[in-house]
N, C-alpha and C positions, 0 to 999 in steps of 0.2 A: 720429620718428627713422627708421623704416622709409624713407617718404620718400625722406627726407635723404640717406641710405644709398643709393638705387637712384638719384637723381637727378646724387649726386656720382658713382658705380662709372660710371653710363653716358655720362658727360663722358668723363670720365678710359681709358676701354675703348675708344670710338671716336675719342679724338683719339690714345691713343697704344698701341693693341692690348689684348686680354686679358691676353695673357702679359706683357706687357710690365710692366701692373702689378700692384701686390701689395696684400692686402690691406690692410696698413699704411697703406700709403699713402692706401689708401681712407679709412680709419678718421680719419686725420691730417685730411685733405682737409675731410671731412664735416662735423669737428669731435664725435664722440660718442665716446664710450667703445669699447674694446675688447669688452666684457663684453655692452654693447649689441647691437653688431653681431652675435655669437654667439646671441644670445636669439631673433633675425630670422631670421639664417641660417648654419647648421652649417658650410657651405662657402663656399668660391668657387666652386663649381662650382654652389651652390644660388643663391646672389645671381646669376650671370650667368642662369641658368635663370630667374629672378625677373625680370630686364630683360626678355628675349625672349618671355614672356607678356606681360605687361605692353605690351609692343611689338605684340604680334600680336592682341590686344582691340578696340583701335579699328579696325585693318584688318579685323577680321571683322564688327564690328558694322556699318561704313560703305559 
């Protein structure tokens, strides 16, 4: 679900901005629970932080 969660947030973040969406919609998106998402990550500001490692791994490892 975690996944799920960063793989739908970073569709949806770089097609149509950060701010622009919200967490709902992520949630919606994703298809998981609200409760879910919360278990993974406390914020929006923790799941974007989450993409941006997640991002910056392979560029360091490669």
């Amino acid at each position: 679900m975690r996944e799920r969660l960063l793989e739908t947030a970073d569709r949806l973040f770089y097609a149509e901005g950060i701010h622009a969406v919200g967490i709902d919609r992520v949630i919606v998106e994703s298809g998981v629970a609200k409760s879910t998402m919360y278990v993974h990550f406390r914020t929006k500001e923790d799941l974007v932080a989450s993409i941006c490692v997640a991002a910056a791994i392979p560029r360091a490892s490669g």
